[in-house]
Backbone bond lengths (Angstrom), bond angles and torsions (degrees), N, CA, C in turn:
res aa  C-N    CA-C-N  psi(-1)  N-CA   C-N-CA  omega(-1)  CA-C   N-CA-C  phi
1 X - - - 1.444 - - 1.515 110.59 -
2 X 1.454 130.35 -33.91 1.298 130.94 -173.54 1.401 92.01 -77.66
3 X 1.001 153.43 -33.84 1.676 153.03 166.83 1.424 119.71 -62.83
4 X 1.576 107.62 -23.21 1.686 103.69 153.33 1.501 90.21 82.05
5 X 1.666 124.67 38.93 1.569 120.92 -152.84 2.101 83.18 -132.42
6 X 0.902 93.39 132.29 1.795 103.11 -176.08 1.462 110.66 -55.38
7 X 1.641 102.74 -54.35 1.421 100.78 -173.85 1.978 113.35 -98.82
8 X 1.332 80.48 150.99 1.311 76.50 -165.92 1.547 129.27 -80.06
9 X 1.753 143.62 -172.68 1.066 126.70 -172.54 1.553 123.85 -55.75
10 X 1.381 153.28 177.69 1.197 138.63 146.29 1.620 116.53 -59.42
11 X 1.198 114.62 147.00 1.419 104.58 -166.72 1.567 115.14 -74.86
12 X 1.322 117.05 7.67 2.006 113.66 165.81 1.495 90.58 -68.38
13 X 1.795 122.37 -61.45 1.145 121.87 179.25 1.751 135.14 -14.11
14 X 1.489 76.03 -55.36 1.509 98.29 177.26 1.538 120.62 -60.88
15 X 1.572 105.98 -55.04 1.647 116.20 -160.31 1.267 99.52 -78.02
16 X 1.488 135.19 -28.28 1.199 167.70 166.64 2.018 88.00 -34.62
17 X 1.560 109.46 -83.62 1.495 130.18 165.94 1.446 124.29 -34.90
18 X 1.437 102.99 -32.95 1.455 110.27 174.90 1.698 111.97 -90.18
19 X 1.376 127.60 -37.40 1.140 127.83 178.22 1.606 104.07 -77.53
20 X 1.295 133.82 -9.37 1.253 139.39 -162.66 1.768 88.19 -94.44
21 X 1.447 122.88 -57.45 1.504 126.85 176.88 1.046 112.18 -36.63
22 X 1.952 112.81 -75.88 1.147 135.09 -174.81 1.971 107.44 -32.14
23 X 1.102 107.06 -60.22 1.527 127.14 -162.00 1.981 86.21 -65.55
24 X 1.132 121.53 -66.32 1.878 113.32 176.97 1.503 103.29 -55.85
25 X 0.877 127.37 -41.03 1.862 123.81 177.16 1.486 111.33 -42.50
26 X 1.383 91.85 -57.07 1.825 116.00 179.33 1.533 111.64 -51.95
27 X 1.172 109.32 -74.81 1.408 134.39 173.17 1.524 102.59 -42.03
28 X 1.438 134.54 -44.05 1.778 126.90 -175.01 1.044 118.01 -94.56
29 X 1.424 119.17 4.87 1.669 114.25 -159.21 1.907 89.24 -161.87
30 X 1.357 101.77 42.95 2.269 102.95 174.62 1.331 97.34 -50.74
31 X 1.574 88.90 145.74 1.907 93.73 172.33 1.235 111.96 85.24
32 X 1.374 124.05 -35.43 1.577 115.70 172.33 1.078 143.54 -59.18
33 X 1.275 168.98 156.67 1.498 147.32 -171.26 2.058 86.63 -97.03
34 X 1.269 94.38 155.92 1.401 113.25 -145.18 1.583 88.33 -132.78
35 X 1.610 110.61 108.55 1.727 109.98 167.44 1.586 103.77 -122.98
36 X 1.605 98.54 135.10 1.546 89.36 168.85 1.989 111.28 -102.82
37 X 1.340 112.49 -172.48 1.292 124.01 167.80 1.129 128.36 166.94
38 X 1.515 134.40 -150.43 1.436 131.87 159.37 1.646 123.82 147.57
39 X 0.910 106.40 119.84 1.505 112.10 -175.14 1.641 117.18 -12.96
40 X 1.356 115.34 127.69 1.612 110.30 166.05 1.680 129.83 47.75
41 X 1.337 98.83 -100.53 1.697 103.69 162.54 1.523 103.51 -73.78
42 X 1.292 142.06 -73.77 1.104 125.62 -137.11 1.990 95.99 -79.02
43 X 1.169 116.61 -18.16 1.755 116.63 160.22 1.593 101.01 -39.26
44 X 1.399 110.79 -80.93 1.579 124.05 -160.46 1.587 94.65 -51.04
45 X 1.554 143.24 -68.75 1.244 133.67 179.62 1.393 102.19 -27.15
46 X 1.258 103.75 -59.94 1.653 119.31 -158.15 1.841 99.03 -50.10
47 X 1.355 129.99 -36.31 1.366 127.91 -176.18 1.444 113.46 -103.30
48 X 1.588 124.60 18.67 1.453 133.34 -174.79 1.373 90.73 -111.57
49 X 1.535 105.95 -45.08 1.965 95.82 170.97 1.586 113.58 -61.65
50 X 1.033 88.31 -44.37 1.900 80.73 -172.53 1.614 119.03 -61.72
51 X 1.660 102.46 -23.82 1.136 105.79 -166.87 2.020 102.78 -88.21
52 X 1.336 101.03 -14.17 1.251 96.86 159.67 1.103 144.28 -106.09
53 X 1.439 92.79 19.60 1.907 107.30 170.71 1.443 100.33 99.59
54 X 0.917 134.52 3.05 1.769 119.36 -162.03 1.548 83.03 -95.51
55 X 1.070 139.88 -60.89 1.679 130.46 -162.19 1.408 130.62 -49.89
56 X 1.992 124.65 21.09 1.048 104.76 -169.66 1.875 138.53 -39.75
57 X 0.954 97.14 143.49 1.936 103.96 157.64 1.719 84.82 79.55
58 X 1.321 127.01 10.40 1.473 94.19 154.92 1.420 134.11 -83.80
59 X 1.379 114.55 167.49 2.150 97.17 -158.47 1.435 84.52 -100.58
60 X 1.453 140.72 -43.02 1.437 137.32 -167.07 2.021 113.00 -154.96
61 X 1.115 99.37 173.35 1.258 110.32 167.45 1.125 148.64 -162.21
62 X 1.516 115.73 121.34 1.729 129.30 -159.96 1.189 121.47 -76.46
63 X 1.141 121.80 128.59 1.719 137.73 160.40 1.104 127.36 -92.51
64 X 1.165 126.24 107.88 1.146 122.03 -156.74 2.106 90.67 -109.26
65 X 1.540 119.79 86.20 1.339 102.41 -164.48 1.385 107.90 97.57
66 X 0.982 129.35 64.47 1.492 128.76 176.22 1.880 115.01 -63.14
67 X 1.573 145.00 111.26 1.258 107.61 -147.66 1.785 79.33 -111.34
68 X 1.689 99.62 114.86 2.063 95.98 175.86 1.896 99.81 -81.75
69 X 1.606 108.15 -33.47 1.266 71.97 -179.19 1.696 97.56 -162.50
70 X 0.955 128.78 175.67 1.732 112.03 -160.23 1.564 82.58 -97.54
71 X 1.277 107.41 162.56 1.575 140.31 -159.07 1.470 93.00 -58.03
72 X 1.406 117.73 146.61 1.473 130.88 -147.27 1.159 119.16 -24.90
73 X 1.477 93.98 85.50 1.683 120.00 167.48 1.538 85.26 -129.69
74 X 0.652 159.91 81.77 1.963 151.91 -173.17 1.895 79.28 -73.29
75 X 1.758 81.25 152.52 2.006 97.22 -179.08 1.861 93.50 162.05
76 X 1.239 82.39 148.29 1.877 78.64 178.12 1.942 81.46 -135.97
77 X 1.262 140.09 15.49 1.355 131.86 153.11 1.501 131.53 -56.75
78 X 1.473 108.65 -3.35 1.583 96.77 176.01 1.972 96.37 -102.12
79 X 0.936 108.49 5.66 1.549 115.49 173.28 1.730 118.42 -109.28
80 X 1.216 94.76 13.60 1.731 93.88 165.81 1.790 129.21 -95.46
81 X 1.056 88.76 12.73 1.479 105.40 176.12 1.315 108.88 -86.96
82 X 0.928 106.90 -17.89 1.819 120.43 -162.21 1.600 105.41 -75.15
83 X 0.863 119.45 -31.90 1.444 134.02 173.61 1.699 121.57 -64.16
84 X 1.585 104.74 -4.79 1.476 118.75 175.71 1.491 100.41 -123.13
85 X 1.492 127.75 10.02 1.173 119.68 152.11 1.691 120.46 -103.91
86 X 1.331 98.01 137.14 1.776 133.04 -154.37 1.526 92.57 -85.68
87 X 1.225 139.47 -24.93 1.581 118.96 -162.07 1.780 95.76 -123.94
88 X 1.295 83.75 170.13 1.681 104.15 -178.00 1.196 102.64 -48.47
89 X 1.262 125.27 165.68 1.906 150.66 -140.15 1.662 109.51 -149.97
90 X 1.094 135.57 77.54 1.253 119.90 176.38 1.332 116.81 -105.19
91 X 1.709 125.21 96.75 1.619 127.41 -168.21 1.174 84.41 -97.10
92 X 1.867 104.75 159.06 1.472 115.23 -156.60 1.987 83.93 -158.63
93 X 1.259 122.95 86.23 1.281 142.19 -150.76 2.235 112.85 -112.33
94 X 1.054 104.16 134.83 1.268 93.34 -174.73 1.503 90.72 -103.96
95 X 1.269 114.98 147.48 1.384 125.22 -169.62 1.453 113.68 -79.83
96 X 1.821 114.74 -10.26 1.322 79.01 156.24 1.681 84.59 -135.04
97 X 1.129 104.18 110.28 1.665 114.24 -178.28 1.616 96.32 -118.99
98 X 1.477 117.08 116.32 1.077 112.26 178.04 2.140 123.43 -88.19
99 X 0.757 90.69 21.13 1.302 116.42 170.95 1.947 114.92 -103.24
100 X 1.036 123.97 -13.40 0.946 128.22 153.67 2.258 114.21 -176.21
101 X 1.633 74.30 104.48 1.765 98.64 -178.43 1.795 103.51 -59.65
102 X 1.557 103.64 146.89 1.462 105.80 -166.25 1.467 118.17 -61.09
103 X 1.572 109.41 -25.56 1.489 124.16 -175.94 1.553 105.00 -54.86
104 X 1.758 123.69 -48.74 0.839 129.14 -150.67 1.559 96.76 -109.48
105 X 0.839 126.07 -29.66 1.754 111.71 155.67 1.175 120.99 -76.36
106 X 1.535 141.10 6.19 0.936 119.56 -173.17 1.494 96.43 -119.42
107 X 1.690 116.25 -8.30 1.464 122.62 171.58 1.711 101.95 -70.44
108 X 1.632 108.74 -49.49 1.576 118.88 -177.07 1.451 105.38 -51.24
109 X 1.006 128.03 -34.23 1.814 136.08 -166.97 1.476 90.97 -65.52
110 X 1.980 103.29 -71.06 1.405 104.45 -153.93 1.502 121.89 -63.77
111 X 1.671 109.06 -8.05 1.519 101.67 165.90 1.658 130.64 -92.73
112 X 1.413 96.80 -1.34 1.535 115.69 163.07 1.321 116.44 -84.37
113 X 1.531 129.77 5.64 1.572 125.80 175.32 1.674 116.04 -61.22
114 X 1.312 112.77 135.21 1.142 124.25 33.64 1.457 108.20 -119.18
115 X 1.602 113.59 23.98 1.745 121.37 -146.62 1.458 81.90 -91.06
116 X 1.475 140.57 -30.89 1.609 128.30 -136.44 1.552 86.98 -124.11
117 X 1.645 100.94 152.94 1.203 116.18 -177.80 1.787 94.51 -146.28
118 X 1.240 101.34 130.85 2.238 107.65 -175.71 1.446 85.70 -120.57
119 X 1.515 98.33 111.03 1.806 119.40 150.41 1.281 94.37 -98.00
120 X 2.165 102.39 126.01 1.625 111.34 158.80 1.246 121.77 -94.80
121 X 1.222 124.49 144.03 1.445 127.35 172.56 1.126 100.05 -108.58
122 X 1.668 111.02 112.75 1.750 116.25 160.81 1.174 130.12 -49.01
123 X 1.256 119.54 104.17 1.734 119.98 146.29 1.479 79.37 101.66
124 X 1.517 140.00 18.35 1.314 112.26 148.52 1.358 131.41 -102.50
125 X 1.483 125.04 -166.16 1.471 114.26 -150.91 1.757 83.95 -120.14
126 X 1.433 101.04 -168.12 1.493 119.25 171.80 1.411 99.86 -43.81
127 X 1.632 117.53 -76.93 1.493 127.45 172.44 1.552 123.40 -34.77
128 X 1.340 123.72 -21.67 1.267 138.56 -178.55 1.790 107.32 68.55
129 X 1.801 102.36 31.50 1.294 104.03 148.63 1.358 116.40 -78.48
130 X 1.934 104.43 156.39 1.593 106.19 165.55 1.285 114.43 -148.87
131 X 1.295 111.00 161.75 1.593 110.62 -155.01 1.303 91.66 -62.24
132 X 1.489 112.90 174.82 1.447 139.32 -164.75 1.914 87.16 -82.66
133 X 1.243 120.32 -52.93 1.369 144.22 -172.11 1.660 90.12 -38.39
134 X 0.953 128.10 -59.43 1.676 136.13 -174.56 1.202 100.69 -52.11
135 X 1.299 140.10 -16.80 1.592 125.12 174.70 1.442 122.90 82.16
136 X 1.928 114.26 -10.03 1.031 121.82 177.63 1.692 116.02 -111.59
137 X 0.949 128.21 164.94 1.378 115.53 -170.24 1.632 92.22 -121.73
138 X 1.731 112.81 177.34 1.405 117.18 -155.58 1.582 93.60 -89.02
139 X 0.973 120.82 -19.68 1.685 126.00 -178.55 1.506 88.63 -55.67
140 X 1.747 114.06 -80.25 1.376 129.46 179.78 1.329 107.54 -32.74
141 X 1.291 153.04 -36.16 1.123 149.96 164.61 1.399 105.42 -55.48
142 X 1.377 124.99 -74.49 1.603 132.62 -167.91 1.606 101.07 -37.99
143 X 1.736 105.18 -62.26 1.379 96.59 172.08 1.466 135.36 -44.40
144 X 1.190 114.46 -34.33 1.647 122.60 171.23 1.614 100.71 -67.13
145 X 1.140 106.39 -62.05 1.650 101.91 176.57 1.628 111.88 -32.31
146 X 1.169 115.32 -68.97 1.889 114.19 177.66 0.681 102.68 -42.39
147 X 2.120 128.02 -76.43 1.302 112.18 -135.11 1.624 105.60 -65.35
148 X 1.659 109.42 -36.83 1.878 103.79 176.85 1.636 114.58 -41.66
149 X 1.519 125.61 -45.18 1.481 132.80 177.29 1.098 126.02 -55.46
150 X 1.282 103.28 -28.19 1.667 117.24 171.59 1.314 105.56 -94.30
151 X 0.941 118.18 -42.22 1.694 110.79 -177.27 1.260 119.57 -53.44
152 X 1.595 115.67 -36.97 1.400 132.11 -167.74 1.507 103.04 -93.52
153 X 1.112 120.04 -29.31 1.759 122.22 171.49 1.364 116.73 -44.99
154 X 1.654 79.47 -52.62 1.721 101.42 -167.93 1.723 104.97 -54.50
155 X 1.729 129.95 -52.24 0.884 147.77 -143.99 2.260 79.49 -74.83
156 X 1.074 119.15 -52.99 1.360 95.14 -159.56 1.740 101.35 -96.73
157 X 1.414 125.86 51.89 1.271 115.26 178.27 1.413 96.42 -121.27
């Protein structure tokens, strides 16, 4: 993205970027409880490192948008990695996110028990926009987004 380049890094690039964070996170803040995550793509990187060992000492990890598969392509294969990650699972899903339909995230969840936990957000999208019609605004969403992240942090520290 700082290259202004459409497609994005190869994914060593990536997990590479994520264990590079994780490891300065660690290193600036010793002693702290240590969560990784990240929207969509950088979520899924975010659980290919862990799932390959590079993420020590993290306690869990958030998705904010889990992406199983780009918009009608149906596939739950970019989520089989998930099954080689060791710590708690917190997906955080807009109910109608077409990047991953509720049927198929909520099948992907239930074979990750007891590590995964799926918070839905009504009537939002991939972005965790929602129509005006919902009565809630996208701020009001973000806020639901935190306080659930924190809530659930809190629960495994």
């Amino acid at each position: 993205m700082e290259q202004r380049r459409k497609a994005p890094d190869k994914p060593a690039v990536l997990t590479a970027t994520v264990e590079a964070a994780a490891r300065a996170a660690a290193a600036a803040a010793p002693g702290l409880p240590l969560f990784a995550g990240g929207k969509s793509m950088g979520g899924r990187m975010t659980s290919q490192a862990a799932a390959l060992g590079l993420l020590p000492g993290i306690r869990g990890i958030v998705f904010f948008g889990f992406p199983l598969h780009p918009p009608k392509q149906p596939g739950t294969q970019r989520a089989d990695h998930l099954a080689k990650v060791e710590v708690p699972m917190l997906f955080l899903q807009g109910t109608r996110d077409a990047f991953a339909p509720l049927p198929s995230i909520r099948s992907v969840c239930a074979r990750l028990q007891p590590r995964a936990t799926l918070l839905l957000f009504e009537g939002a999208d991939h972005s965790f926009h929602v129509p005006k019609t919902s009565g809630k605004s996208d701020a009001d969403v973000l806020r639901e987004l935190a306080h659930s992240t924190a809530a659930w942090t809190k629960k495994l520290l």
